[in-house]
C-alpha positions as CSV (number, residue, x, y, z in Angstrom):
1,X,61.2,-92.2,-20.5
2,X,62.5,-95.5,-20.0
3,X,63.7,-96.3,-16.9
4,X,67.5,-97.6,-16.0
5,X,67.9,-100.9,-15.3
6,X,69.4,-102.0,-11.9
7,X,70.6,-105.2,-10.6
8,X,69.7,-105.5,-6.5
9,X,71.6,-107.9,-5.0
10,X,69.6,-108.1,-1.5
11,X,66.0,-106.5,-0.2
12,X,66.1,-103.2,1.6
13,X,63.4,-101.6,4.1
14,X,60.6,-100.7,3.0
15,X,61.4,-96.8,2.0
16,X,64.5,-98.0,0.0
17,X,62.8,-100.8,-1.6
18,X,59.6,-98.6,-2.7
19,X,62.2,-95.7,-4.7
20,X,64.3,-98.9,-6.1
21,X,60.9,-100.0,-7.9
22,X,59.7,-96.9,-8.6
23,X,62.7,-95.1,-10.7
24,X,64.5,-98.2,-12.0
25,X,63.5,-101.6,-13.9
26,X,64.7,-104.1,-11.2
27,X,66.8,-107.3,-11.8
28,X,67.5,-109.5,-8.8
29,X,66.7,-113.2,-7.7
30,X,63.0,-114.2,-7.2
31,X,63.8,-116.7,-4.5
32,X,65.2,-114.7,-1.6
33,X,68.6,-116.6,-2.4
34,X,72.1,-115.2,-2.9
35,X,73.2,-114.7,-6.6
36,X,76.2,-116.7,-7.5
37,X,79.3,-115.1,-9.5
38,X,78.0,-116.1,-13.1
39,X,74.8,-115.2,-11.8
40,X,75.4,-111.6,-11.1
41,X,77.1,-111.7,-14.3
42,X,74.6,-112.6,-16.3
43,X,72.3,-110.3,-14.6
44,X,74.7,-107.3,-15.3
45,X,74.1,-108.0,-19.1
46,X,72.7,-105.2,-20.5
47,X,72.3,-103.3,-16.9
48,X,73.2,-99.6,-16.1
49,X,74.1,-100.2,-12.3
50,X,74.5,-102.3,-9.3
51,X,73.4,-102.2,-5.6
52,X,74.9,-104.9,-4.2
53,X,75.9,-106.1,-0.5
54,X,79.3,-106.7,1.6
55,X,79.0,-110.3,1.0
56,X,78.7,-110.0,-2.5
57,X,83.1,-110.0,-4.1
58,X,83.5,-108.0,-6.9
59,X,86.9,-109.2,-7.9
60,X,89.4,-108.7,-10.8
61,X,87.9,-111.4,-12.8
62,X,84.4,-110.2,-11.7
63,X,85.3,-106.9,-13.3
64,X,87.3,-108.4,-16.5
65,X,83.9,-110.0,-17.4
66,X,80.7,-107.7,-16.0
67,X,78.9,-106.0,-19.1
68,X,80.7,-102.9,-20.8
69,X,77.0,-101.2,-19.8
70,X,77.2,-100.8,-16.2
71,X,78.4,-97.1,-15.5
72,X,77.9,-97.4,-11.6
73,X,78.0,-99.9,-8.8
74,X,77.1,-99.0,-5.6
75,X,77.7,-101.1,-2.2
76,X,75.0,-100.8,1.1
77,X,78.0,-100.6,3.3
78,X,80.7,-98.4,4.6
79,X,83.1,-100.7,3.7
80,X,84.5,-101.5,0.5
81,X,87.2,-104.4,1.1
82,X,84.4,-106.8,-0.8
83,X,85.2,-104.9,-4.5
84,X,88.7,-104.4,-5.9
85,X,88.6,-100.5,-6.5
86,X,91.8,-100.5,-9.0
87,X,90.1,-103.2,-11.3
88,X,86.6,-100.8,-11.3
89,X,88.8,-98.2,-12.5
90,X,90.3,-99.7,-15.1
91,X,86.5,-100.3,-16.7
92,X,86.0,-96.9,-15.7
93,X,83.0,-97.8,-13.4
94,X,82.4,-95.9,-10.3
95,X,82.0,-97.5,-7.3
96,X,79.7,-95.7,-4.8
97,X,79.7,-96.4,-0.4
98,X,77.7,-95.2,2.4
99,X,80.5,-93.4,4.9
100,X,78.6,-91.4,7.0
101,X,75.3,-93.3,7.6
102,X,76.3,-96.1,9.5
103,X,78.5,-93.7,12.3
104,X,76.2,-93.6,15.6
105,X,74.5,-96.5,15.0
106,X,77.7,-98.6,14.6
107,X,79.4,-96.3,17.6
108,X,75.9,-97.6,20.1
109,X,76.4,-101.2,19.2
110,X,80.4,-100.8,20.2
111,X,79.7,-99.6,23.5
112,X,77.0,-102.6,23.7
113,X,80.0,-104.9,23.0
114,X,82.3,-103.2,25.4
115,X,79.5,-103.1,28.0
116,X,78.5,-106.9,27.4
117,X,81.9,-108.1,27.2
118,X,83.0,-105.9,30.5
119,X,80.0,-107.1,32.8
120,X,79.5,-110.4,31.8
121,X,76.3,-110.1,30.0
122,X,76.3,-113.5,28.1
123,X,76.6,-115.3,31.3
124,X,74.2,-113.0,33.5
125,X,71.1,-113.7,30.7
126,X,71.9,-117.5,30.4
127,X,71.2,-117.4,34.6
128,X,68.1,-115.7,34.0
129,X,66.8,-117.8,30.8
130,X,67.9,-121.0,31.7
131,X,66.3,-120.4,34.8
132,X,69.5,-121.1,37.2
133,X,69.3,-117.7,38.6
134,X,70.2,-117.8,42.1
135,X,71.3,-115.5,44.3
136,X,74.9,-116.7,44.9
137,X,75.1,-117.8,41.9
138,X,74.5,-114.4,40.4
139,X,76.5,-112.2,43.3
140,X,79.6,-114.3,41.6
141,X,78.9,-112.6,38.3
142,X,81.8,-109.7,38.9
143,X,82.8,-107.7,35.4
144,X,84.8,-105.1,35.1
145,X,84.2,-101.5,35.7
146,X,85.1,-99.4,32.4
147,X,85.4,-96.0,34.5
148,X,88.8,-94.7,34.4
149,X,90.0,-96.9,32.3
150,X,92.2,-96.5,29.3
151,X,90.2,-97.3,26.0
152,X,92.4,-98.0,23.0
153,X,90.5,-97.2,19.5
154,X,92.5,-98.5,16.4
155,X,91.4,-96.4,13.5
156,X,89.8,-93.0,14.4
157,X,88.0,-92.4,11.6
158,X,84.4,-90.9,12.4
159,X,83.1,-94.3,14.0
160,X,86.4,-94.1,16.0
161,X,85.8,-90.9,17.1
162,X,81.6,-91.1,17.5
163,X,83.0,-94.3,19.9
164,X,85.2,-91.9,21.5
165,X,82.6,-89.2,22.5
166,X,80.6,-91.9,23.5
167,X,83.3,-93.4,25.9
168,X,84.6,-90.3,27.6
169,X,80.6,-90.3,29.2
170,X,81.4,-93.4,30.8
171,X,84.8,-91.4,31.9
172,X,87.2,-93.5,30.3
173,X,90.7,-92.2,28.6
174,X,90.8,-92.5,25.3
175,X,93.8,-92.8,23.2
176,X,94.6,-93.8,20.1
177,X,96.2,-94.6,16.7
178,X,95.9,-93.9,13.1
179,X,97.7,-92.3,9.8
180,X,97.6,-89.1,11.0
181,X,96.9,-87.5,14.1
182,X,93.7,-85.2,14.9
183,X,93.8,-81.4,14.4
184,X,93.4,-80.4,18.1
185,X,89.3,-79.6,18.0
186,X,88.7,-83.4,17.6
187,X,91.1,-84.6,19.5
188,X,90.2,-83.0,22.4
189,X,91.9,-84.8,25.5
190,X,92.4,-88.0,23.5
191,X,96.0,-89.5,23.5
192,X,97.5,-90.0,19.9
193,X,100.0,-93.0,19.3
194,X,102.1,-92.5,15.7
195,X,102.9,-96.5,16.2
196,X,99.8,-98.2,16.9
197,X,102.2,-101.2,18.5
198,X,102.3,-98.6,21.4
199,X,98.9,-98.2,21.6
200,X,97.9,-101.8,22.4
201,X,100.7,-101.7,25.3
202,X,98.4,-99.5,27.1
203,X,95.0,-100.6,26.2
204,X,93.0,-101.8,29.0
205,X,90.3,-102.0,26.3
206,X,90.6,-102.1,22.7
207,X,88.1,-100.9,20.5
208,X,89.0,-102.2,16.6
209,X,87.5,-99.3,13.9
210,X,90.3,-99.6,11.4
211,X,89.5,-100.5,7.7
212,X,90.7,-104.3,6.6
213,X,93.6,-103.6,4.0
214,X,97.1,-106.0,3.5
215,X,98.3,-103.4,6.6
216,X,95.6,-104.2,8.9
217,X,94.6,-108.2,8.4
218,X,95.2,-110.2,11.6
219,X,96.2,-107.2,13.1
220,X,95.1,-108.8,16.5
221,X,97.7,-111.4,16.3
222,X,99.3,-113.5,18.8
223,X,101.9,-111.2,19.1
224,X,99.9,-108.2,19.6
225,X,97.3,-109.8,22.2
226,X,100.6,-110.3,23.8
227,X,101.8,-106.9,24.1
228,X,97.9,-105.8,25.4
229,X,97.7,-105.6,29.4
230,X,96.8,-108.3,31.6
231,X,92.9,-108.9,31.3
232,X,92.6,-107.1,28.4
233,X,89.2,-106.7,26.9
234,X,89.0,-106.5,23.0
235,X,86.2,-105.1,21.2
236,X,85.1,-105.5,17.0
237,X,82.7,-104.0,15.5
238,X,84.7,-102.8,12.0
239,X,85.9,-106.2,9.8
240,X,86.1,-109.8,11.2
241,X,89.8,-110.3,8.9
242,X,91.3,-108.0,11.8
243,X,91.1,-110.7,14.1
244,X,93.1,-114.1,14.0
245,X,90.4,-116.4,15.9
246,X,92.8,-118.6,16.7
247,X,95.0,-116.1,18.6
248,X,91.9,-114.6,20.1
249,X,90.2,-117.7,21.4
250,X,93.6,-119.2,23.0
251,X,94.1,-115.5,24.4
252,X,90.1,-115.8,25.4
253,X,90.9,-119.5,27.1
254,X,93.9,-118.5,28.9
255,X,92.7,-115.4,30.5
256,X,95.0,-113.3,29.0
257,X,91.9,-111.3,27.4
258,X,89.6,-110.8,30.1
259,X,86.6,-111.0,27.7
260,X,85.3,-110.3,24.0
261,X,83.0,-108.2,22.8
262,X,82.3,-109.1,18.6
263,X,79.6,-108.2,16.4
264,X,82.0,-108.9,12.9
265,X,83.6,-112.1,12.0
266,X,86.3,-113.2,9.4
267,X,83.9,-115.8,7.2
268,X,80.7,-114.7,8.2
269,X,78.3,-115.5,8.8
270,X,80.0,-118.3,9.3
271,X,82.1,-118.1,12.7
272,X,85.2,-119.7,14.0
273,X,83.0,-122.6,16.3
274,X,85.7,-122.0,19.4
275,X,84.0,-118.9,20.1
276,X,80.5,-120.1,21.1
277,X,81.7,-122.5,23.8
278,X,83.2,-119.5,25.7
279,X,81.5,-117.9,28.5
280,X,83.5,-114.6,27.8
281,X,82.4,-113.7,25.0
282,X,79.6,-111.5,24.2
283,X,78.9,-112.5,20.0
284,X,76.3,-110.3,18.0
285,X,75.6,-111.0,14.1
286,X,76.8,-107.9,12.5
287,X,74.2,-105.2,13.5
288,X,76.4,-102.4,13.8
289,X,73.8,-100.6,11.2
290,X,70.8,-102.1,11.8
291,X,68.5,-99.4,12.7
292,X,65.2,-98.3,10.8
293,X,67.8,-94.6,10.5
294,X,70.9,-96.1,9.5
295,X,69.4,-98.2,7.0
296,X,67.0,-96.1,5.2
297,X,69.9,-93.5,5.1
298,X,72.3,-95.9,3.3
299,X,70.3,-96.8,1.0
300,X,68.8,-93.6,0.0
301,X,72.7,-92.8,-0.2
302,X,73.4,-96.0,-2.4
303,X,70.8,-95.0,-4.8
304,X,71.6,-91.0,-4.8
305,X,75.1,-92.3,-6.2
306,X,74.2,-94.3,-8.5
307,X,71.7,-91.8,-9.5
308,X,74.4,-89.0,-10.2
309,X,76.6,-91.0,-12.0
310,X,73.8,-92.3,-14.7
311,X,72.4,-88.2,-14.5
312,X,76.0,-87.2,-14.9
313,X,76.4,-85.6,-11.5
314,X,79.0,-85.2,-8.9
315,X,77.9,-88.4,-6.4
316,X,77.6,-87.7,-2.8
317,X,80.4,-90.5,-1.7
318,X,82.3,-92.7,-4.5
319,X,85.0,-95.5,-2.7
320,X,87.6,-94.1,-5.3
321,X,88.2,-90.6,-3.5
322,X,88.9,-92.9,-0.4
323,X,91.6,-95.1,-2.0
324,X,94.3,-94.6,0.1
325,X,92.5,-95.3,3.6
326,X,92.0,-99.0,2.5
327,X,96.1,-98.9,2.5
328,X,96.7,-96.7,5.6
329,X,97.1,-97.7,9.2
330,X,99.4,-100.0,10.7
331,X,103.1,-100.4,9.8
332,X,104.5,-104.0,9.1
């Protein structure tokens, strides 16, 4: 039987990648680089599906010329911001995610940023592996205690609430906004906020986990680091287009945020260059997911999708039955 043909935009660990060449005939790039737009087109030619990565746009025009033979095109990501879902639909291709595999993996490395960010970690190594370590040097290393304090999560989705469970161990208050509010078993003691302006009033930290849609890009604005608390500390570990870097690193600079805890960034992996001279801030490149789990489970989840669609069965996750949280969240 012949086998489908797949275009594979990236390489995966080593379980993915041995199921990718055994049940499909593989297109992708021989040398290790990114494909370009016409590139991918042309690879598409003829193809009955796509794995492809967050940095790889599937746009309007992208999907007004990929070849009427791809049925299925499925993203290694929990995100989908990077494909327009209305312009899929329209060639009647399905577009399949990875929700549920990146949750405690992507919840650990938030409370890493929050951590970092709150006790100074950036600076504390930089004594140690620069050799300046000194004892007075390092008693004036004072963070900020997170016990007690009130943790704002924006978006409390199942990353915002795995961050939330991980949180209240630390005993911090957790409140929060999204579209709707939590039936009562998740929400346990957790403080919900219809008007998520009101919940960055009362954030002593702020934990970002909402999708990037028109609603939510820049949320973190000038005018909304303005309404957070004194000394503030922000945390990102969803989409880097939530953030205005400019806002942030003058917030950052003045001391109006105490500190910074990022692993996303809007351009990546290109980065706004005011955020490296900063001692407050404690930067990681986007390994929210990065764990031999998470990453073996997404991509056995990006190829069970694709593999229903092409065998004519009900996928486990497909983006289009989660339109309407890439437009939810955050009034104008």
């Amino acid at each position: 039987m012949k086998k489908p043909i797949l275009v594979v935009t990236s390489r995966f660990i080593k379980p993915v990648e041995t199921r990718i060449e055994s049940e499909y005939e593989v297109r992708r790039k021989g040398d290790g680089t990114l494909f370009t737009g016409d590139e991918l087109l042309a690879a598409a030619e003829g193809a009955d599906a796509m794995l492809v990565m967050p940095f790889d746009r599937l746009d309007v025009e992208f999907f007004k010329r990929v070849s009427p033979s791809v049925k299925v095109i499925s993203t290694y990501s929990v995100g989908f911001d990077h494909i327009d879902l209305r312009a899929a639909a329209e060639r009647n291709i399905e577009i399949g995610y990875t929700p549920a595999e990146v949750t405690d993996a992507t919840a650990d490395v938030t409370m890493l940023l929050l951590l970092g960010a709150s006790r100074r970690a950036f600076e504390a190594q930089t004594l140690v592996r620069t050799g300046e370590w000194t004892m007075p040097r390092a008693l004036a290393l004072l963070g900020w205690q997170i016990t007690g304090k009130t943790l704002g999560i924006l978006g409390m989705g199942r990353i915002g609430q795995a961050v939330a469970t991980r949180a209240r161990a630390f005993g911090m208050k957790i409140h929060y906004s999204d579209q709707h509010e939590l039936p009562p078993e998740k929400e346990t003691d957790a403080v919900f906020h219809a008007d998520p302006l009101e919940l960055v009033k009362v954030s002593q930290f702020l934990s970002l986990h909402a999708p990037e849609s028109e609603a939510t890009h820049h949320f973190l604005n000038a005018a909304n680091i303005a309404r957070l608390p004194q000394g503030a500390i922000v945390v990102n570990a969803a989409r880097g287009g939530l953030v205005v870097d400019e806002d942030l690193i003058a917030a950052l600079k003045s001391g109006h945020i105490a500190a910074a805890g990022l692993d996303v960034y809007e351009g990546e992996p290109k980065l706004h260059p005011g955020y490296i001279g900063l001692k407050n801030t404690f930067l990681l490149p986007h390994i929210g997911s990065a764990t031999i789990e998470s990453r073996t489970n997404m991509g056995m989840v990006a190829l069970d999708n694709i593999d229903a669609v092409l065998n004519g069965s009900p996928a486990p996750s497909l983006a289009k039955a989660s339109l309407d949280r890439t437009e939810r969240l955050v009034p104008a």
